[in-house]
C-alpha positions as CSV (number, residue, x, y, z in Angstrom):
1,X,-23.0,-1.0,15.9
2,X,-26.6,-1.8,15.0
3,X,-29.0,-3.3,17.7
4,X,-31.0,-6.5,16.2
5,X,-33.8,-7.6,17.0
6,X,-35.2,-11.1,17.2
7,X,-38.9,-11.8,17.5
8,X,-38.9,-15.4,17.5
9,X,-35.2,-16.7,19.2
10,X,-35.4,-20.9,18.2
11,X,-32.6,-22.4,16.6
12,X,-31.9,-19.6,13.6
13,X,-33.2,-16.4,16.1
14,X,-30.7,-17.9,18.9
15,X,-27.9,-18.9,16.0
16,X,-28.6,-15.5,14.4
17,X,-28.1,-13.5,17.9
18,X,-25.2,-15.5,18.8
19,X,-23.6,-14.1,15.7
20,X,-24.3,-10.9,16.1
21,X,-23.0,-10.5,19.3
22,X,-19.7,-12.2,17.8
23,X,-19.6,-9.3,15.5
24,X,-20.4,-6.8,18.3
25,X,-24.4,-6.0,17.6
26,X,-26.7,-5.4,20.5
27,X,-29.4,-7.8,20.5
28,X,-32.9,-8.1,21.9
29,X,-34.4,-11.2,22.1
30,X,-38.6,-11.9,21.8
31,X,-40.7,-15.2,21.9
32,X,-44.4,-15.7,22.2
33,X,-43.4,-17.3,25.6
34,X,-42.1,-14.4,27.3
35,X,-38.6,-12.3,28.2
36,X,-38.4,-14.9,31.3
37,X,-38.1,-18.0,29.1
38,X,-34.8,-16.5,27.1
39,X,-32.7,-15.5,30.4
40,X,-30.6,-18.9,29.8
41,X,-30.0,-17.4,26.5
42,X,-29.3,-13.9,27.4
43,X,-26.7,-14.9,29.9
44,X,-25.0,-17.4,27.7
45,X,-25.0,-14.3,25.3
46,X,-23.5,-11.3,28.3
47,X,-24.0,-7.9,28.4
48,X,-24.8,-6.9,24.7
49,X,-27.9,-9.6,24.7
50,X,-31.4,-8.7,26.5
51,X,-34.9,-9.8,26.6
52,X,-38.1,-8.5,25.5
53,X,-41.6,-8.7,24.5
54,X,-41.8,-8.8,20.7
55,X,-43.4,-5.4,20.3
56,X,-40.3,-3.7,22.9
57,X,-38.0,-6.1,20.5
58,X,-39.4,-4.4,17.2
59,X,-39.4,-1.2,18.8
60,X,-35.8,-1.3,19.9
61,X,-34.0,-2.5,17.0
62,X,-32.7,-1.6,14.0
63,X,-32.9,-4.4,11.9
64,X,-35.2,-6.9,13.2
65,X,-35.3,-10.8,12.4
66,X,-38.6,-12.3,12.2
67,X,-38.1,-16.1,12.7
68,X,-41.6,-17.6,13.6
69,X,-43.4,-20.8,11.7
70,X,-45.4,-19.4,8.5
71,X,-48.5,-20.1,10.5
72,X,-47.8,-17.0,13.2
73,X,-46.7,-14.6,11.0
74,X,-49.9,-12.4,11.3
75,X,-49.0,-12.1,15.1
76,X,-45.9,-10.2,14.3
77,X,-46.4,-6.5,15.8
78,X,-47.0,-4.2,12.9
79,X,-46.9,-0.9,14.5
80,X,-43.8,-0.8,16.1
81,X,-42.1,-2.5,13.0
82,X,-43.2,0.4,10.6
83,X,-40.4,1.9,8.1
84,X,-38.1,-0.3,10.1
85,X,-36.0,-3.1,8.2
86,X,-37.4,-6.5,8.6
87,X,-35.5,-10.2,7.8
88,X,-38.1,-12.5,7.5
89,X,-36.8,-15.9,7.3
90,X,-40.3,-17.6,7.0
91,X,-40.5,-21.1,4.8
92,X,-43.8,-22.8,3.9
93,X,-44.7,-26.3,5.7
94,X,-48.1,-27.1,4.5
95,X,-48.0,-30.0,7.3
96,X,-46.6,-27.6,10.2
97,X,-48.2,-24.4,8.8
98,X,-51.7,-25.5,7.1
99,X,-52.6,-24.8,3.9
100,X,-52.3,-21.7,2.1
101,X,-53.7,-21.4,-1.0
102,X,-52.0,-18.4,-2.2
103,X,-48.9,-20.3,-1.6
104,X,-50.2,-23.4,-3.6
105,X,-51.6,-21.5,-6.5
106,X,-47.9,-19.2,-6.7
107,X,-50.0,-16.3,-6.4
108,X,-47.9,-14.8,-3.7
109,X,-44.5,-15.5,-1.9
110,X,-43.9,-16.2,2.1
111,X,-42.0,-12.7,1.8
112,X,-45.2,-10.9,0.3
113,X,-47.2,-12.2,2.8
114,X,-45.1,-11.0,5.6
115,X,-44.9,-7.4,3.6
116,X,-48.4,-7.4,3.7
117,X,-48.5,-7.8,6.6
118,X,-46.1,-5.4,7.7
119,X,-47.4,-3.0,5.0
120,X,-45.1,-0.1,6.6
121,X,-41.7,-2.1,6.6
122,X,-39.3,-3.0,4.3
123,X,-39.3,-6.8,4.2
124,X,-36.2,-8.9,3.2
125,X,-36.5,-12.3,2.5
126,X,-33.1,-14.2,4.6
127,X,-31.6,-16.9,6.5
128,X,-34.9,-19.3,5.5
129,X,-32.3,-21.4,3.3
130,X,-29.4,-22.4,5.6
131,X,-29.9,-25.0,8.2
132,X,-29.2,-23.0,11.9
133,X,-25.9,-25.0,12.2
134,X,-24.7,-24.5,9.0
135,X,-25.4,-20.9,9.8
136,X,-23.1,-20.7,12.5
137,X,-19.8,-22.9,11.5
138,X,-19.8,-21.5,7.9
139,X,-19.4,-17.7,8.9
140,X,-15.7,-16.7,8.0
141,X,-14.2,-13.2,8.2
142,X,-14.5,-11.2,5.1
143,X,-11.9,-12.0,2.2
144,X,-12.0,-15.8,3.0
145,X,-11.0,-17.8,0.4
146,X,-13.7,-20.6,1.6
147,X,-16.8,-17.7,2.3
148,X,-20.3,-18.4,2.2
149,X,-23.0,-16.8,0.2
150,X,-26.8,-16.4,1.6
151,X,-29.4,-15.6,-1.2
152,X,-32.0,-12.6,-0.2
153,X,-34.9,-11.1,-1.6
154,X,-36.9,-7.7,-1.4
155,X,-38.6,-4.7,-2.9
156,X,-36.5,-2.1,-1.1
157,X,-32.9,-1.4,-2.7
158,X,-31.8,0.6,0.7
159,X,-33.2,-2.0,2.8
160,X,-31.4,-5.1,0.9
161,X,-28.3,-2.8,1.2
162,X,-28.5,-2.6,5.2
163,X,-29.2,-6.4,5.0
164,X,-25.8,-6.9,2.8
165,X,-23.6,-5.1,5.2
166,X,-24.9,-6.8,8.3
167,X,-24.5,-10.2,7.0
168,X,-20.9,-9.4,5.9
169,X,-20.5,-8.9,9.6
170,X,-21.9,-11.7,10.5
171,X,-19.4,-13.5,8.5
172,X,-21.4,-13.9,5.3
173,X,-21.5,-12.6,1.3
174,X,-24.8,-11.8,-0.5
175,X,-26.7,-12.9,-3.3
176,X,-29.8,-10.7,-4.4
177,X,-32.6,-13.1,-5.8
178,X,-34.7,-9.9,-6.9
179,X,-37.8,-8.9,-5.2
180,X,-40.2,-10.9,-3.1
181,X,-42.0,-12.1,-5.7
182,X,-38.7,-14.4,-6.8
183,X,-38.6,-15.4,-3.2
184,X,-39.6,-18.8,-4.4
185,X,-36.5,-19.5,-5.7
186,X,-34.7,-20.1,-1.9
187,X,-37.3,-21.8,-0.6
188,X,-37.8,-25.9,0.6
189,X,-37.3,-27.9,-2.3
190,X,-35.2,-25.5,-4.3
191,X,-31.5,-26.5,-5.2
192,X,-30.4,-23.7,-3.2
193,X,-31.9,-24.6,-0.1
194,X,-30.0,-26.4,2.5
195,X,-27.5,-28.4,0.4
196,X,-25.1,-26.5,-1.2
197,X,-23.9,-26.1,2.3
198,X,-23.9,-29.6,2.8
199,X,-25.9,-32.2,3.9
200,X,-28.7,-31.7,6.6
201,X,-27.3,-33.0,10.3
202,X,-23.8,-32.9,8.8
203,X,-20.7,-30.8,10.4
204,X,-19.0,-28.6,9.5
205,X,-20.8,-27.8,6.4
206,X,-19.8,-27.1,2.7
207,X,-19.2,-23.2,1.7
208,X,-21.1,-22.2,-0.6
209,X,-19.3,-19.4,-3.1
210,X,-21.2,-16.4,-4.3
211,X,-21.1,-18.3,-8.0
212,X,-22.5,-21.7,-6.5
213,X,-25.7,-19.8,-4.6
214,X,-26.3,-18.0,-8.2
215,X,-26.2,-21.3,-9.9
216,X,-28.4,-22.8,-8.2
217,X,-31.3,-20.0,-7.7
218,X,-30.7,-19.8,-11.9
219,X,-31.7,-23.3,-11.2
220,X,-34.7,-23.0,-9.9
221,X,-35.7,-20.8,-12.3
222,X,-35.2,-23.1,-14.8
223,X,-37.2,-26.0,-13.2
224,X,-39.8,-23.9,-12.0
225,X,-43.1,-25.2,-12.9
């Protein structure tokens, strides 16, 4: 099984290891707090779950999930995250983040910056479009009739390919959106995120079908502007 890892372990990073251990993954958990603040977590998790710093995290790991606010991305580790596959699940909140103009202007993407960032990884864009609790009571084994689809984007074809299998384990099918620079199409505001998988603060959730998450990132194409 692969070993993810979580730099950043709120409510998606804690919803996304909780999954993962469900499916059998290792994970190691990070936050800018320290391994100390997550042992609640990691026991609620057992064995497969530890903690770490966010460099021992990226370093450890497979596949790691970055899952920070937009404002800390540049305080991801770099180094230890080079040629390795990175989920960034980053969305822009001009009132949370501050202002970036590149992100204003459409310039650039939230994924781009990341890959910039992380100049040696392979950044896919993921998970930034589902609210955390949808996220964990729409995963259903593979085959089900009432599966949900999660949209992702990214410049590497072998590194969206890793990203496909591991959400199918984590209960989920995949929707390519193209490369980071269409990353815009699953972000806030966009009919794809949040509500085709029903409404915000509302359980269980609607699935979402493969066809319904294309629709609406076609969408967003076609209001862009």
């Amino acid at each position: 099984m692969t070993t993810i890892g979580l730099i950043g372990s709120g409510n998606i990073g804690s919803t996304v290891a909780r999954l993962a251990v469900a499916a059998g993954h290792d994970v190691v958990l990070s936050n800018s707090r320290g391994p100390q603040t997550l042992q609640d977590l990691v026991s609620e998790l057992g064995p497969k779950a530890r903690a770490a710093t966010p460099a021992e995290a990226a370093a450890s790991s497979d596949i790691v999930v970055v899952t920070v606010p937009l404002r800390a991305y540049q305080d991801v580790p770099a180094a230890p995250l080079a040629g390795k596959v990175v989920i960034d699940t980053n969305n822009y909140y001009p009132e949370r983040d501050g202002v970036f103009t590149e992100l204003e202007d459409g310039s650039s993407t939230t994924g781009e910056l990341l890959q910039k960032h992380l100049s040696e990884a392979r950044v896919v864009k993921g998970f930034n479009n589902i609210w955390f609790e949808h996220l964990r009571s729409l995963a259903r084994p593979a085959g089900s009739a009432d599966r949900s689809a999660l949209p992702i984007a990214g410049d590497d074809a072998a590194a969206k390919q890793a990203v496909s299998e591991l959400f199918d384990s984590l209960g989920f099918d995949t929707v390519d959106a193209g490369p980071l620079a269409e990353n815009w199409r699953t972000q806030r505001d966009t009919p794809v995120y949040v509500t085709p998988y029903g409404a915000f603060g509302e359980l269980p959730g609607t699935p979402a079908s493969a066809q319904v998450v294309r629709e609406a990132l076609a969408a967003a194409k076609l209001t862009a502007g």
